[in-house]
Every structure is written in C-alpha cells, then in structure tokens.
N, C-alpha and C positions, 0 to 999 in steps of 0.2 A: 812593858805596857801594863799599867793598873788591870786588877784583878777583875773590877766592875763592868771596865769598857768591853774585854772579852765576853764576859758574863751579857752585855746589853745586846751583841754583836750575834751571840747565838740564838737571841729570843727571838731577834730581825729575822734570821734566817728560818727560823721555827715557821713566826707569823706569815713570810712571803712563802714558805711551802702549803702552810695550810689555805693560802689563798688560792694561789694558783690549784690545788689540788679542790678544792670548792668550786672555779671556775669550770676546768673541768669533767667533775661531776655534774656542772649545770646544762654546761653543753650536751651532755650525752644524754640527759634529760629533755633538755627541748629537741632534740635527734629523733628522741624515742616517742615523743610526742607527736611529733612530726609525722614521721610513720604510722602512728595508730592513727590519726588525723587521714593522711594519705589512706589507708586500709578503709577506714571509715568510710570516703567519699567515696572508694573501687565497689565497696558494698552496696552504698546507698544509689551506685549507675546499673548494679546487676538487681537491684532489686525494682529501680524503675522498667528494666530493661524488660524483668519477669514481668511485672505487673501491666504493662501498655501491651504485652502480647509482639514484642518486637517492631511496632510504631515508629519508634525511633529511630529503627534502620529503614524502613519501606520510607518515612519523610525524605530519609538522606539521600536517598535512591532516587525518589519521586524527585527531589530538589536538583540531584547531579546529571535525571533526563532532562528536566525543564531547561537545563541551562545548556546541554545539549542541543537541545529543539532550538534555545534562541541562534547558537552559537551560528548551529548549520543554515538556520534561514536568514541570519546578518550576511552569509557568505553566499546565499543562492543571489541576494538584493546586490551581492560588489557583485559578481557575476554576472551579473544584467548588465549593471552597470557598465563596468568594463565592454562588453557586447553591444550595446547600443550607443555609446557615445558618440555613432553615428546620424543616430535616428535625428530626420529637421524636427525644428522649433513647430514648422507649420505644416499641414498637411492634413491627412486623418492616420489615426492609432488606435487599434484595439490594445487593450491593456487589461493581461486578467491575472488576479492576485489568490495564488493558490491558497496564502494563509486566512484570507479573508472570505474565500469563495465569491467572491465580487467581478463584474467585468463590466468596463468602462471604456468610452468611444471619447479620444481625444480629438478637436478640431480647432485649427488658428488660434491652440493655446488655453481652449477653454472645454469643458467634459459638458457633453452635449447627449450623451447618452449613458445610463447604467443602471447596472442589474443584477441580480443576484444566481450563481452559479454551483453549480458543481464540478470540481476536480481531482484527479486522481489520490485512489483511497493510499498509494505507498505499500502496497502488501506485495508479495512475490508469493512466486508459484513454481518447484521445482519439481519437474518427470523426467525421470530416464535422460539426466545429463542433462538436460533443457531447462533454461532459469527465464521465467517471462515476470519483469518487476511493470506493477500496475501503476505506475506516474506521469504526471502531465510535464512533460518537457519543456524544462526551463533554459528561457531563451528568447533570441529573436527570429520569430518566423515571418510569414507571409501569407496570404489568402491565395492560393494556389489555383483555387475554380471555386463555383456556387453551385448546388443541386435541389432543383425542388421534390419530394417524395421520395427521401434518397432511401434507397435496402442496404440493410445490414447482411453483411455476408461475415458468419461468425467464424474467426481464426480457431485453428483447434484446440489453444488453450480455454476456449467459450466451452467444450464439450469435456476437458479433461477435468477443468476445476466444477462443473456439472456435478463428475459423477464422484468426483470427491467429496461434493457436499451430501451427495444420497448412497454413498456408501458402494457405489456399480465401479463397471472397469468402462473402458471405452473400445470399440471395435471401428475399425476403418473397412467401412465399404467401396473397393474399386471396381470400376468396370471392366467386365468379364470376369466377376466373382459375384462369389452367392453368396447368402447368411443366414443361417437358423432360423427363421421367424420364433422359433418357442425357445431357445438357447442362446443365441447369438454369436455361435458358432460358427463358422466358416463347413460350408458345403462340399464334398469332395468330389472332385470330375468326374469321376466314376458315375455323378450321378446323370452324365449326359448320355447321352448315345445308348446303347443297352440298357443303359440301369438308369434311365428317367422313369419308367415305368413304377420301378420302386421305392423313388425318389417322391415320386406323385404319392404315394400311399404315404407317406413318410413325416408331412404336415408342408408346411408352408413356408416358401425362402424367399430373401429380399435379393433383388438384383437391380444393377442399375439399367434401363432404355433409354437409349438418347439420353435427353437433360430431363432426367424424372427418375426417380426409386418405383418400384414396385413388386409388391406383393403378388409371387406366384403361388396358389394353391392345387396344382394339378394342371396347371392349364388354366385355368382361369385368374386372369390377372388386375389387378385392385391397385390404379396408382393410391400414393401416399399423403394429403394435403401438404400444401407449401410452407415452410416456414414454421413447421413443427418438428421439437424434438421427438427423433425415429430412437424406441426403444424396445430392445429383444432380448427376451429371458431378463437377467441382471446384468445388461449391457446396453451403454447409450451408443448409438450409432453414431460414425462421422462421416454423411453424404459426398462426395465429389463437390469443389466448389462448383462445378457448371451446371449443378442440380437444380429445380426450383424448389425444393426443402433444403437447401443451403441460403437461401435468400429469406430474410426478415423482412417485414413490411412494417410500417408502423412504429416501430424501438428507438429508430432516430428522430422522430418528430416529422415536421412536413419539410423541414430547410435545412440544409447541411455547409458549412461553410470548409474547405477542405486546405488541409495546412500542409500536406505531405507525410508519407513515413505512418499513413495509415491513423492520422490524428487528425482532429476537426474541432469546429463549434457546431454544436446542433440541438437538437430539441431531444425531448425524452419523454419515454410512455411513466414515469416515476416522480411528479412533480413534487409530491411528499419529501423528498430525498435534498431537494436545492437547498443548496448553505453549506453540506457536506463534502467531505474528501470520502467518494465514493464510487465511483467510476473507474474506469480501469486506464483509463490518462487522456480521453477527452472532454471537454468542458461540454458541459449543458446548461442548457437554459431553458424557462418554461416556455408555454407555446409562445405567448403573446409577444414575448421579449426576442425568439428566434427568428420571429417574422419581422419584429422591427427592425432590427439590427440586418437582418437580410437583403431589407429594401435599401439601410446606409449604407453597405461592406461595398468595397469595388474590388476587383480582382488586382493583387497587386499591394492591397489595404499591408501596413506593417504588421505584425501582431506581437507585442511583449508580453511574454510573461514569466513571471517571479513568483 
C-alpha cells in the first residue's frame, strides 16, 4: 500500500476522534446546562415559595378541598337519585337543597311554592365516647305529623356543646337528687334526716318536684322559670326531660312540620341566620314562609332532600 494512502487514513482517524471527542464534550455541556437550568427553576419555586408566605400550598389545599366538596355533593345528588326513582311525576314534593339552603314545593310538575332555608352546619360534637354530627339528612323522607306552637325539648348535646362554648362542665339533675345551688355539686344524703338541719344552714340546693326544678333554701322553696338555662357554680345543669325547664317555647317558630328521628321543618327565633348551614340538621324557615308552607304540607307530603 502507497505510503500517502496510510498517511491519509490516519489523519481520518485523528479527525473522527476529535469529533466525536467534541460531540461529547458538547453533550456533557448541555447536561450541565441543563442541571443548572433545573437548579435554577428549584430556586426560583423556593424563592416564590418564601416570598407568597406558603400561598401556593394553602391554594393547592384550598383547590383539593373544593374539589372534595364538589366530589362529595355530586354523590349526595346520585344518592337521591338512586333513592327517589320512585318518587311520581305528579302529586306534591317538598324539596330542600342543603347546598343552596333553598326549599321548594313541587306540584303536577310545576314549583308552586319556594323559600329560602337553613340547614345543618356539618360540625360534630364528641364527649365521653359519644359522637353527635350536626347534619340535615339526606334522603327521602315524609311529613310524619304537623304542630302548631311546637317546644323544643333540648337533647343533651344542646347542654354539653353550651358549656363548651363558655368554658363550664355539665351536671345532670335526677330525681331524688340534690345540687349545689352555689357549686353544682351533688348534695349528699346525709343531708336528709338528721343532718337537714345543717344542710339548711349550708346554702341552697336544686331538686327536682314533680315536673319542675326547684330551689330549696332552708325550706323555703323558689321554682325555677321554664325554658331557661339552670346554672350552678361553673356548671350548666341538665333538668329531667319531664321538667317544664326542659321545654322551650318559642325556638321553633309557631309551626313544626315533623319528619321522624327527631328532624323537622320549622320556624326559628334566628331569622338573620337563613341561607346558612347552621343548624344542627333541621331545616328552618322564616315565619311567614313556615306558615305558608304549613297551610300546603299534608301529612304524608314526600320530602327530598339533597
């Protein structure tokens, strides 16, 4: 082989190493480019990140509960659905819409009555193993019975989340027991028979008579007004429900429409409040709209709600 062709053959070989050996070098510059580009952008998300005060995450949050809240109320609306597919075409239908706080009177098809409501705030409430959630039960109900003037007789969750809000405990008054009037402490037997004499000196105890509380102070005895909260020392009291200070008057409005399981339509002493999820899971309405709706409802009336 000629001298020159070897000679040509090496230079080829020279030139395709030093390209390839260029190539990459160039790669491992756009690599490194890359990376500092990459570093760059991780800096420029921590420095937003600082700067919004963590904005960025509460959005994402705020954005993954909203979507949450739709998710769960697309599924309360099949739930109905699937539930009511029975419901006729024609007839009458109360219809009330927990998201909208709205409640609507369907008739042969067409909305003949509607109103603006309140329903359950969603909150729970947990004592001593006891979980009581404050929602308006979604579903197909019924108008059970109608009440003009109806009283509230408040469950004991009414007394416990009371004195959670003002910081007290709660004491249960039974009959044939006493209570502190100045403590609200429970009385001890000892203080009957011989030792009432000392007892009398001692201050003032709550006992239940018949269907009434009252205030013993020596022997002289003070019932309690109706339908007021009984409190002693840093203690809300919780009366027998067969007490008349167990019984509200007025709370429910003048007209109660009655669904079962302790849930209703009715009026409310809080009209400021309608539009709201506020209640503890029955629907309200103001007066004028409670009375209307009262004179249409028949017993029997369907009631949806979603």
């Amino acid at each position: 082989m000629p001298r020159w062709i070897g000679f040509l053959g090496s230079w080829a070989l020279l030139a395709l190493a030093l390209g390839l050996a260029s190539f990459a070098v160039a790669g491992e510059w756009i690599n490194i480019r890359d990376s500092r580009r990459l570093d760059r952008a991780a800096m420029i998300d921590e420095m937003i990140a600082e700067r919004s005060g963590g904005k960025a995450g509460k959005l994402r949050q705020t954005s993954a509960r909203r979507a949450a809240e739709v998710s769960a109320l697309q599924n309360k609306v099949q739930s109905v659905e699937q539930q009511t597919d029975d419901a006729p075409d024609t007839g009458q239908t109360i219809i009330v819409s927990t998201a909208e706080n709205k409640l609507y009177v369907r008739r042969d098809n067409q909305t003949v009555f509607q109103a603006v409501c309140s329903t359950g705030k969603g909150t729970t409430l947990a004592v001593d193993g006891k979980t009581w959630v404050f929602d308006t039960p979604i579903g197909k109900l019924h108008v059970v019975s109608k009440e003009e003037n109806p009283e509230w007789v408040p469950p004991d969750w009414h007394y416990i989340e009371e004195a959670h809000k003002n910081a007290m405990r709660v004491v249960h008054l039974n009959p044939g027991q006493a209570i502190d009037a100045r403590t609200g402490d429970p009385v001890s037997s000892r203080s009957e028979g011989v030792w009432s004499w000392f007892s009398s000196r001692s201050g003032a105890k709550l006992r239940v008579k018949g269907n009434t509380v009252v205030e013993d102070d020596g022997g002289s005895e003070r019932e309690l007004p109706p339908g007021k909260t009984i409190i002693a020392g840093d203690a809300i009291v919780i009366p027998p429900v067969n007490t008349i200070q167990r019984h509200y008057a007025g709370v429910l409005g003048k007209y109660r429409l009655e669904l079962g399981d302790g849930y209703g339509i009715h009026g409310t002493d809080e009209p400021d409040k309608l539009g709201s999820n506020v209640s503890h899971g029955c629907v309200r309405l103001g007066d004028d709209d409670i009375a209307q709706l009262y004179a249409m409802a028949n017993v029997g009336d369907s009631v949806i709600i979603y």
